[in-house]
Every structure is written in C-alpha cells, then in structure tokens.
C-alpha positions as CSV (number, residue, x, y, z in Angstrom):
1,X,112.1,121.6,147.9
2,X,114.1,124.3,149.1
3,X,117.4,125.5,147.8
4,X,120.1,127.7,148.6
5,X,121.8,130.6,146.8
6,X,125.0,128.5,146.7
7,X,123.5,125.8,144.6
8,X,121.5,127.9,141.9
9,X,122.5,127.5,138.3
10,X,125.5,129.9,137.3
11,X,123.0,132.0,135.2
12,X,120.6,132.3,138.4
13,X,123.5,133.5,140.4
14,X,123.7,136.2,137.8
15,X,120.0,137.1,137.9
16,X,120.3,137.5,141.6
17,X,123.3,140.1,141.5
18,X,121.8,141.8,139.1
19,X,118.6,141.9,141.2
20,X,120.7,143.1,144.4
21,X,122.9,145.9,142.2
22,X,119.4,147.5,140.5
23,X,117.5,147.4,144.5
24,X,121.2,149.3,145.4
25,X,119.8,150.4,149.0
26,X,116.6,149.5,148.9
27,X,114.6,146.3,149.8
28,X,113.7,145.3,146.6
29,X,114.4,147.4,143.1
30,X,111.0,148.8,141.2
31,X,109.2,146.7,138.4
32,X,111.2,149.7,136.2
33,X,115.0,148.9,136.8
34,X,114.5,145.7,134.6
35,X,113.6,146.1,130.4
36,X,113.6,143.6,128.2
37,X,117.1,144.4,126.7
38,X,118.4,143.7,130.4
39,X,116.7,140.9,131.2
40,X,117.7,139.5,127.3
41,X,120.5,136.6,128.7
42,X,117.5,135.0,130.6
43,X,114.4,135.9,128.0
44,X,113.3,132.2,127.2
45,X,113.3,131.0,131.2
46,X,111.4,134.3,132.8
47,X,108.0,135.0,134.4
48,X,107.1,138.9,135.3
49,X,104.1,138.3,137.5
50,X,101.8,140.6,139.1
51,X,100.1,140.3,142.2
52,X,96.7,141.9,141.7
53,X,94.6,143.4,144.5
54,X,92.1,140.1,144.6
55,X,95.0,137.9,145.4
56,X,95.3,136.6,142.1
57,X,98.3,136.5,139.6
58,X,98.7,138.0,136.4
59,X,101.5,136.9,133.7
60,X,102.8,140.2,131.9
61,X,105.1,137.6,130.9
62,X,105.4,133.7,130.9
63,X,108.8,131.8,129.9
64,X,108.2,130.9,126.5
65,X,110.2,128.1,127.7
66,X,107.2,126.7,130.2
67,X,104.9,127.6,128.1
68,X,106.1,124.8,125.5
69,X,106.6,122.2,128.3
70,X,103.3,122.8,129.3
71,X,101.7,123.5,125.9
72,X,100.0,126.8,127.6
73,X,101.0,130.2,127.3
74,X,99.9,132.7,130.0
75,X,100.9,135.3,128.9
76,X,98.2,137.9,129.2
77,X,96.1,135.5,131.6
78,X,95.4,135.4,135.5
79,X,96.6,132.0,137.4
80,X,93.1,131.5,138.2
81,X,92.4,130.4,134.6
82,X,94.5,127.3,134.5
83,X,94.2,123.9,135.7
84,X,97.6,123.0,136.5
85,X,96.6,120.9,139.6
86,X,98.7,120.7,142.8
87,X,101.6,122.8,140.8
88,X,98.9,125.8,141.2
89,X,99.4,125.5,144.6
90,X,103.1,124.8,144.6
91,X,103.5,127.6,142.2
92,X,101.6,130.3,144.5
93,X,102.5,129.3,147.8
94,X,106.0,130.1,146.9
95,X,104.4,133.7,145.4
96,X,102.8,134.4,148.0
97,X,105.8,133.7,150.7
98,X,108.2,135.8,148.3
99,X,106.1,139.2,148.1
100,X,105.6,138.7,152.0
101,X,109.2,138.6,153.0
102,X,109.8,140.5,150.0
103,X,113.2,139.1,149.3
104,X,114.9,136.5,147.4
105,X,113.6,133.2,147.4
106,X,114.8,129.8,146.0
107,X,113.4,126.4,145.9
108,X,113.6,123.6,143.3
109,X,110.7,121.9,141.6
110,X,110.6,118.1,141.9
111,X,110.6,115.4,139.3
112,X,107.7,113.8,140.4
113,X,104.3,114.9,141.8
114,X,101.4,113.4,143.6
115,X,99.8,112.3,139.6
116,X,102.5,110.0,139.7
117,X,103.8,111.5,136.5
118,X,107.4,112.7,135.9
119,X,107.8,116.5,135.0
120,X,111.2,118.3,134.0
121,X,112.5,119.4,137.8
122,X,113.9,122.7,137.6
123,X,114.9,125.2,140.2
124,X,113.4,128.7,140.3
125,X,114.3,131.9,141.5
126,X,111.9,134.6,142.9
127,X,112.6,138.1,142.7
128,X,110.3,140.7,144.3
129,X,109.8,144.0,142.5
130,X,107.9,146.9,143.5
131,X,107.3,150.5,144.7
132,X,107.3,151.4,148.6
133,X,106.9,149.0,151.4
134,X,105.2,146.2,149.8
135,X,106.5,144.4,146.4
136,X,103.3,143.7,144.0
137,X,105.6,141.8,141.2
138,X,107.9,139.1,140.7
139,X,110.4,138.3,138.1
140,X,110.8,134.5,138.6
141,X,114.0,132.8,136.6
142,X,113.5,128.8,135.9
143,X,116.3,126.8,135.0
144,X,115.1,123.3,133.5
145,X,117.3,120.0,134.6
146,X,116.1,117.7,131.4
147,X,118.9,115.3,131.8
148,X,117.0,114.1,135.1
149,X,113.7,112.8,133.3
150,X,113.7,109.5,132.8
151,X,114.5,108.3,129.8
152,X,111.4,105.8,129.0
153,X,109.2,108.7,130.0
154,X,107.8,109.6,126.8
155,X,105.0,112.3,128.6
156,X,107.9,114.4,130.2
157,X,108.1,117.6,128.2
158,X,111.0,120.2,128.6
C-alpha cells in the first residue's frame, strides 16, 4: 500500500531529511555519506541493500529487527536465497521502482497476505544511494506497528 511522506513515523521523517541534507545538490547522496555512527538512531530497523549487476539483491546489512521477526538473518546473503513467498516479490518490486526513479519512496506493508496469515504491518522507507546517474544501493528504514496484530494471533512475530 502506498504512503505519503506526511504520514511516515516521526523517526522516518528524520531518516528522510537526513537523506535530502547528505544528497545536498545531487539526486541521491553516495553509499559513503552514511556510517554506521550516523545511521546509529535507526540501527535495529535498517536494510543497506545492493543491487548487483544480475538483478539480484545483496544485504550488507539486514535490520536485526526483521531478522528476529522472521527468524532469518540476511545479512551477507543475496534475496535469491530465501523463500519468503509473495513478500519476495512485494519486497523487490518496491526495489526495483526505487533505484529506477531513484528517489524517495514510501509504502506500508500490510497486516495480512495472500497465506491468510497475519504479519506485523509496518511502513518502509526507500532511500537510493549511489555514484553517478544511476543509484545501485538502498538504505531502507522499517518502522514495525505491533499494536495492530491481532491479539489471538499467536504466529505473528514482531
């Protein structure tokens, strides 16, 4: 589902001004303006992807955060090598459209998917980074909305 700047999370907000002041003139600011000492208010809920030249994606860094709701760590690993059902194609589509407008880009992840199951919703905020014309990585921010799982739904992990 699609989102708007004006309805992100406060600490989203913040990611995305930071984003703006470090690209200062440019499109989008290089994979280099951001170190882990900046990036420390958002550490548990980021993602720095990379685009690789086959099409794939490569965690540099999964949100250790994800990786305990989904009890999977990427980290280190191409997208290719999960099995995370229609959320793989959820998860790159909105990639994929993000590195070709290279800009901003937020949407929210719903509650419920096609497995009938209930998963923690959360909106998400893509960042391009990169060198020259065409961004190659992204720095996605998650923020998780727990208090929207049902309560009798004892599979829902946050």
């Amino acid at each position: 589902m699609q989102t708007t700047e004006a309805t992100l999370p406060d600490d989203l907000k913040t990611l995305l001004a930071l984003w703006r002041m470090r690209a200062g003139s440019l499109r989008f600011p290089p994979r280099e303006a951001f170190d882990g000492r900046t990036l420390m208010p958002w550490a548990g809920r980021l993602h720095l992807i990379e685009m690789l030249e086959d099409g794939d994606f490569f965690f540099h860094r999964f949100s250790p955060i994800s990786a305990a709701r989904l009890g999977l760590d990427m980290t280190g690993q191409r997208l290719s090598a999960t099995i995370l059902d229609e959320r793989a194609a959820m998860t790159t589509s909105g990639y994929r459209r993000c590195l070709t407008l290279a800009r901003p880009i937020c949407d929210q992840i719903p509650a419920k998917f096609g497995d009938g199951k209930h998963h923690t919703p959360y909106d998400r905020l893509l960042l391009p980074l990169g060198q020259g014309e065409r961004p190659n990585f992204l720095l996605v921010g998650l923020w998780f909305h727990p208090a929207e799982i049902p309560p009798d739904n004892h599979k829902a992990r946050i």
